[in-house]
N, C-alpha and C positions, 0 to 999 in steps of 0.2 A: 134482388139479393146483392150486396154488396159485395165488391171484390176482396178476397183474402188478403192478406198484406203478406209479403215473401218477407221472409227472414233474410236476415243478413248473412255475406257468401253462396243464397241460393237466388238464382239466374229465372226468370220470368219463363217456363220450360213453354204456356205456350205461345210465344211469339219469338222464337230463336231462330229469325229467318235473316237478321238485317248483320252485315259484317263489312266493319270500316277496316281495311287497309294501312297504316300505316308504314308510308313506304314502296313506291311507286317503281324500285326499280327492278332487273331482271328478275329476281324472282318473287314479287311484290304483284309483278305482271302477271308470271306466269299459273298464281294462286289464282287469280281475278278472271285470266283466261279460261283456265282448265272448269273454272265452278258455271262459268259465264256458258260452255260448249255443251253443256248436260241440263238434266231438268231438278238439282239440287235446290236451287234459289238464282231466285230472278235480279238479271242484272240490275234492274233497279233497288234492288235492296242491298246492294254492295256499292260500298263509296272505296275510293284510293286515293293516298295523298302523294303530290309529291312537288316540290318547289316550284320545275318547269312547266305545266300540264300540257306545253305541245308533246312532249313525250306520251303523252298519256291519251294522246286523240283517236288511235283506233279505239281502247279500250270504251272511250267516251260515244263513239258512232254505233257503239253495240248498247248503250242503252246503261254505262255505269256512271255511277256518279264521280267526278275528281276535283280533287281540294286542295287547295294550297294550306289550307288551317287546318291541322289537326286538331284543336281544342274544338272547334266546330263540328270538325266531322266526325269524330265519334258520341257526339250529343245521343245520337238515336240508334247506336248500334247495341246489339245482345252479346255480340261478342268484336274483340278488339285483336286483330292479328299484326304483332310487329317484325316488321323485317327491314329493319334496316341494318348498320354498322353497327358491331359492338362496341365502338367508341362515343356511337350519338346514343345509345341506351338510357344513361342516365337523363342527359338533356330532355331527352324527346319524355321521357316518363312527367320527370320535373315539368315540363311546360303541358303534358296533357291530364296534371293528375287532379288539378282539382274538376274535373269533368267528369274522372271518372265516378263511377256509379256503382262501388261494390255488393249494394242488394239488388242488381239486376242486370249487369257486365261481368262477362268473364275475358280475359286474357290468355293470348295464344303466341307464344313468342319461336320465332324459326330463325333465333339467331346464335350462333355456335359459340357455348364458353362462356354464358351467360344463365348461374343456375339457379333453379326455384327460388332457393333461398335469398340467391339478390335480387329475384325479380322482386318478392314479398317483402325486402328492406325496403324498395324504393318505391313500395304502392302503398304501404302500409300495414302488411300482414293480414289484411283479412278480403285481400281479393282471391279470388278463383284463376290458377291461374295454368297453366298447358303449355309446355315444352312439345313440340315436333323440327325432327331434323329429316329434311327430305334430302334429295339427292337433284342432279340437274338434270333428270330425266323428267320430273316434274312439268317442265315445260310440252311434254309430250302424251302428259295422262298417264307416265308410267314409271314413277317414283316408288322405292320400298321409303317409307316415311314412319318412323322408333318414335314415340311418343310416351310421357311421361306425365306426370299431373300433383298436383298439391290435394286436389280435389278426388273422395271415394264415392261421388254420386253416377250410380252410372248411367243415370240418362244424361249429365253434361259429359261423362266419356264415351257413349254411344255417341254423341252427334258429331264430338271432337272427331273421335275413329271414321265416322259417315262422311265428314268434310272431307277427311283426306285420303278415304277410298272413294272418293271421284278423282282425285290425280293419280291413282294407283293402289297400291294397296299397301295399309297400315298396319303396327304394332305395337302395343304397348311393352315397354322392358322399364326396369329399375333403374333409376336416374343416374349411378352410378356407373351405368353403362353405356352413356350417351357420346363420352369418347371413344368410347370400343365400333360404338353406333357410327359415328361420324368416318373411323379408319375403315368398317368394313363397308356401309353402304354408301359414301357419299366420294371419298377417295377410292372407292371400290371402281367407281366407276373408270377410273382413270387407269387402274390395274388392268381391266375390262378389254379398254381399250386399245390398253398395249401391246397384248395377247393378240387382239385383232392384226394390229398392224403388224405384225410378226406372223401373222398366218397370210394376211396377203402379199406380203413378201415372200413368202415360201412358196405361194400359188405362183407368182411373177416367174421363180426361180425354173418349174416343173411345166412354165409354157401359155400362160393366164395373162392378157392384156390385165392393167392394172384395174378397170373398173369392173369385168366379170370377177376377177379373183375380191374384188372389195364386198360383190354383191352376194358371191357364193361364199364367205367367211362370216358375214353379216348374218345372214339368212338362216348359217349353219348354229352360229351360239344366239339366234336369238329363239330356235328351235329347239335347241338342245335345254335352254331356259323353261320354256313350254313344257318340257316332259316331264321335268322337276317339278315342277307349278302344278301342274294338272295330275299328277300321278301319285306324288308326293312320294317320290321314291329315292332311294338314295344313290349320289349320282355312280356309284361301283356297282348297281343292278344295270344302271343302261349303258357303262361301261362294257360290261360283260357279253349285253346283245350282238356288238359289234366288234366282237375280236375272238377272232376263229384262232386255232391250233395253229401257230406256225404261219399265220397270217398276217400282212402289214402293215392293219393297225397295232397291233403288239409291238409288233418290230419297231414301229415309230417311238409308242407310248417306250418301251425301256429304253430308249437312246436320250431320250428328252430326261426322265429319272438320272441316267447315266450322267448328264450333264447338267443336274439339280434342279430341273424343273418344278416340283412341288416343294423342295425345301428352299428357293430362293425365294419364290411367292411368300413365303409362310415367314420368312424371313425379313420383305418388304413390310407386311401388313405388322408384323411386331415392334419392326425402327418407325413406322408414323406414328403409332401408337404411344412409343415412348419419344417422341417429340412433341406429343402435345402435353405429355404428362411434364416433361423438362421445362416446355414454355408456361404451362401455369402457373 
C-alpha cells in the first residue's frame, strides 16, 4: 500500500523522533543533555549546531550528532529547536530556510521576544511553529517551561509538552503572556534566589556556619516547593500548618509584612514586567 502523502503544516506524526539543535550554547546544551539523560529519544537522533564543536565534545561522547552547518543538519530532523541570540534569528532563519521542509518540520523557538508572528514572516507562514520559555533550571531537569503554538493539532502539542516534561514540567498559556511567563518563571528564578541568600544570612546571624545555613535554606524552599507541587494546595493552607497562637513563626512572618516583605516582591515582579514592555 502506498504511503499517504501529509499535507502541508502536518509533521510526519510517525517518525517524530529526530531533533536538530540549532544553537550549541548553554542552553542549546542543556535541551541536548536533559533529553540525552531519559529514555525520550536517542542520542543519535539529536544533532547540535554550533561554530566551535570542541565545545560540544562531551555532548558528542554521549552518542549526539554536532554540526557546524546548520542547512545540513536539519536536513533530517522532524522537528527544529532554535536557541540562539535574538539578534542572529533572522540570519540563522535566512541561511536555513530553504531546507526547511514545512510538510514534515516543525519549529521550536526558546528564544525571548521573538513572536509567532515573526517567527511565521521569516519562514513563510505556513510552518508549524512552538514558542517555549524555559527557565535556567532547565539544566537540571527542572525547568517550569510556558509554551505557546501557531499550531491546534494536539498530537504535535502533546509531543511539544512531552519534550519539555523531560527537563521539567510544562505549560501551555496565551502568547500574550509570555512576557508575564518570562518575569515570573525565568527571572523568578533570580527573585528565588535572593530570598535564599537572605535566609542564609539570617541563618549565619542566629549561629549557622555559612554552608549548613546554605544547605538548611536550600532544602527548606525546595521542600516547601514539593508541598505545593504535590498537594496542589495553596501556599496560606501550609502556611497555617506551621504557625501556632503566639508562636515564632507568626511573630517572624508579621515583622517581615511589617517591613514589606510581600508588597516589595509583588512590586519587583511588576517593574521587570514593565521593562520589558518599555524595551519592546
Amino acid at each position: 500500500m502506498p504511503e499517504k502523502e501529509h499535507p502541508a503544516n502536518l509533521i510526519n506524526l510517525d517518525h517524530m523522533k529526530k531533533i536538530c539543535i540549532i544553537g550549541g550554547g548553554n542552553l542549546g546544551q542543556a535541551i541536548a543533555e536533559g533529553l540525552v539523560s531519559g529514555d525520550f529519544i536517542s542520542a543519535g537522533n539529536i544533532t547540535i549546531t554550533r561554530r566551535n564543536l570542541a565545545q560540544l565534545e562531551v555532548l558528542k561522547t554521549k552518542g549526539v550528532n554536532v554540526s557546524a552547518d546548520n542547512s545540513a543538519a536539519i536536513k533530517d530532523a522532524d522537528w527544529i529547536i532554535l536557541a540562539v541570540k535574538p539578534f542572529q534569528v533572522a540570519d540563522i532563519l535566512k541561511e536555513i530556510g530553504k531546507e526547511i521542509n514545512v510538510r514534515r518540520q516543525g519549529l521550536i523557538s526558546v528564544i525571548t521576544g521573538v513572536s509567532l508572528d515573526d517567527l511565521a514572516a521569516m519562514t513563510g507562514n505556513e510552518l508549524t511553529i512552538f514558542r517555549a520559555m524555559p527557565n535556567t533550571a532547565i539544566a537540571i531537569k527542572e525547568s517550569i517551561t510556558c509554551l505557546s503554538s501557531n499550531s491546534d493539532n494536539k498530537e504535535h502539542r502533546d509531543f511539544v509538552q512531552d519534550l519539555f516534561n523531560q527537563l521539567g514540567k510544562s505549560i501551555y498559556i496565551e502568547e500574550q503572556l509570555m512576557d508575564a511567563a518570562t518575569v515570573l518563571g525565568a527571572c523568578g528564578t533570580a527573585y528565588a534566589m535572593r530570598y535564599m541568600r537572605a535566609n542564609i544570612q539570617g541563618g549565619i546571624e542566629i549561629g549557622f556556619d555559612a554552608q549548613t545555613a546554605a544547605l538548611i535554606a536550600a532544602q527548606t524552599v525546595k521542600g516547601a516547593a514539593e508541598l505545593l507541587l504535590s498537594r496542589n494546595t495553596h501556599p496560606e493552607q501550609e502556611i497555617d500548618k506551621v504557625t501556632t497562637p503566639k508562636g515564632c513563626t507568626i511573630a517572624g512572618l508579621n515583622e517581615m509584612e511589617h517591613q514589606g516583605f510581600s508588597s516589595s516582591l509583588i512590586k519587583g515582579i511588576a517593574t521587570s514586567y514593565n521593562k520589558i514592555k518599555k524595551d519592546m
